[in-house]
C-alpha positions in Angstrom: 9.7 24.0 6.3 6.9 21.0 7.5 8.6 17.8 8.1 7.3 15.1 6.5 6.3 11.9 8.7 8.9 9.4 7.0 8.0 5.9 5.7 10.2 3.6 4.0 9.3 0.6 1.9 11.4 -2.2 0.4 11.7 -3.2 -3.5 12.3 -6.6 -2.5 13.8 -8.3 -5.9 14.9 -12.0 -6.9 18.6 -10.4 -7.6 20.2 -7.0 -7.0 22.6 -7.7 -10.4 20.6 -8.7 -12.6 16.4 -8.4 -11.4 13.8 -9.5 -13.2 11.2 -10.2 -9.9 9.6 -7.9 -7.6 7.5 -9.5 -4.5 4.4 -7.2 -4.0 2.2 -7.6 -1.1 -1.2 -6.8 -1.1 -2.9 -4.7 1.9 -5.6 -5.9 4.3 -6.0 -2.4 6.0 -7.2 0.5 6.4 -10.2 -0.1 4.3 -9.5 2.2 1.2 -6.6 0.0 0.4 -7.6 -3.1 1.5 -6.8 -5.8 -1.7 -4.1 -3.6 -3.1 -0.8 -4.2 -3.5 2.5 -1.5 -2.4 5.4 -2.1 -1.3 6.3 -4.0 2.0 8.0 -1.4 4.8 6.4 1.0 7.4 7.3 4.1 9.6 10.5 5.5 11.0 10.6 5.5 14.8 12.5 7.6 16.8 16.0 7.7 17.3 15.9 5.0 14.0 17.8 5.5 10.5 15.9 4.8 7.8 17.8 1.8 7.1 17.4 0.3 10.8 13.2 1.1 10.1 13.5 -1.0 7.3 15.5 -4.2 8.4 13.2 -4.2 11.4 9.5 -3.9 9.2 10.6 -6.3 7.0 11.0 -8.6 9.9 7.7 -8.0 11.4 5.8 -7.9 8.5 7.3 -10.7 6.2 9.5 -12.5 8.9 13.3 -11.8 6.4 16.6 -10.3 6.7 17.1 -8.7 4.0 20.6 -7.1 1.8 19.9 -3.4 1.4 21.1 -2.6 -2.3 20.2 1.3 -3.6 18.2 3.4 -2.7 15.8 4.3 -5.3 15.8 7.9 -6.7 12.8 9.9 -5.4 11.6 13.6 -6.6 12.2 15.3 -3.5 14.1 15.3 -0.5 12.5 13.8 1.5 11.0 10.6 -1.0 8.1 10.1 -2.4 5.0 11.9 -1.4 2.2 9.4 -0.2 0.1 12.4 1.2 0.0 16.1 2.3 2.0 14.5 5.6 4.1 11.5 4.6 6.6 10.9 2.3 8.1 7.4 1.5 12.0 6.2 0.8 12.0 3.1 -1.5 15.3 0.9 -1.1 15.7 -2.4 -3.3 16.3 -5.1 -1.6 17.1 -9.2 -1.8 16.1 -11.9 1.1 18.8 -13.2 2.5 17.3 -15.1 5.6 13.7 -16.4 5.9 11.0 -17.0 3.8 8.6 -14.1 2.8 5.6 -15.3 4.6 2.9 -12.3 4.9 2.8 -11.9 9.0 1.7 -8.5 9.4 -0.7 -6.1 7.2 -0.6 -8.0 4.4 -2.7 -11.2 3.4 -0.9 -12.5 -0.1 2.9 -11.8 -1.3 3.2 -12.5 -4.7 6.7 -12.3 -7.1 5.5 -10.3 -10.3 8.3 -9.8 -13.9 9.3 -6.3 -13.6 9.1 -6.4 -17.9 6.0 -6.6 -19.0 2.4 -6.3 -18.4 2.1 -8.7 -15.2 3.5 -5.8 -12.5 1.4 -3.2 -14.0 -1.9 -5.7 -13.8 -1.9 -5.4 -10.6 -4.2 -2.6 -8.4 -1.3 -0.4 -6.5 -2.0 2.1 -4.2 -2.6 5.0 -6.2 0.6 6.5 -4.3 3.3 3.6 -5.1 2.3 3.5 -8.7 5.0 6.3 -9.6 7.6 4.2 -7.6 6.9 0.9 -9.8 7.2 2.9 -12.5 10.4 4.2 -11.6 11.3 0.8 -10.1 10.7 -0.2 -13.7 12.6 2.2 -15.4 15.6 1.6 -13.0 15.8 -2.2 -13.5 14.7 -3.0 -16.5 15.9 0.1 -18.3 19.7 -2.3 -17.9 20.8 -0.6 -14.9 21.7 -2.9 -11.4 20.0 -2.8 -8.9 23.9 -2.6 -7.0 24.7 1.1 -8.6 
């Protein structure tokens, strides 16, 4: 069995009871998804847990501490496929220290209503749009963000 290289990624959201906001960032590289939008995170190092990855991206790229809430469901084992090689774990998320700011691989952070039209408007990697749906699904669909 091929491991997958492992990338996690943070649904960062106004409240883990009761959310209603999601803060997308948008990309500045590599240049086939420059100017779109995923969710903030990055790769696993060695000898990290996923978790530990996360806190750490999170503080590079947007400069906050963050409250870990669930992890979102993924299809497979190993999350969400992004490619033939990586796979990506999605864990929601509030700010607890900081202010989003976008430091690192990112050029605009925008808060977006997970109801309605306005998150789906926007022009998601092709490979996080089954995550916002899910994201979607998960929030909005009156379950917390906490179960």
């Amino acid at each position: 069995m091929t491991t997958l290289k492992q990338i996690v990624g943070a649904a960062l959201l106004d409240s883990l009871d009761q959310p209603h906001r999601l803060l997308a960032a948008r990309r500045t590289a590599p240049p086939e998804f420059a100017g779109m939008w995923e969710f903030p995170g990055g790769k696993v190092e060695p000898g990290e847990s996923h978790e530990q990855a996360l806190h750490r991206e999170l503080s590079e790229e947007l400069g906050v501490k963050v409250r870990l809430g669930a992890e979102l469901e993924c299809p497979t084992s190993e999350g969400w496929p992004l490619n033939p090689s990586a796979a990506m774990r999605v864990w929601l998320g509030k700010v607890t220290e900081g202010t989003p700011a976008p430091l690192e691989d990112h050029d605009l952070l925008q808060w977006v209503e997970l109801a309605g039209q306005e998150i789906l408007a926007l022009d998601w990697i092709p490979a996080d749009l089954p995550i916002v749906q899910a994201l979607i699904e998960t929030t909005v669909g009156g379950r917390r963000a906490t179960d």
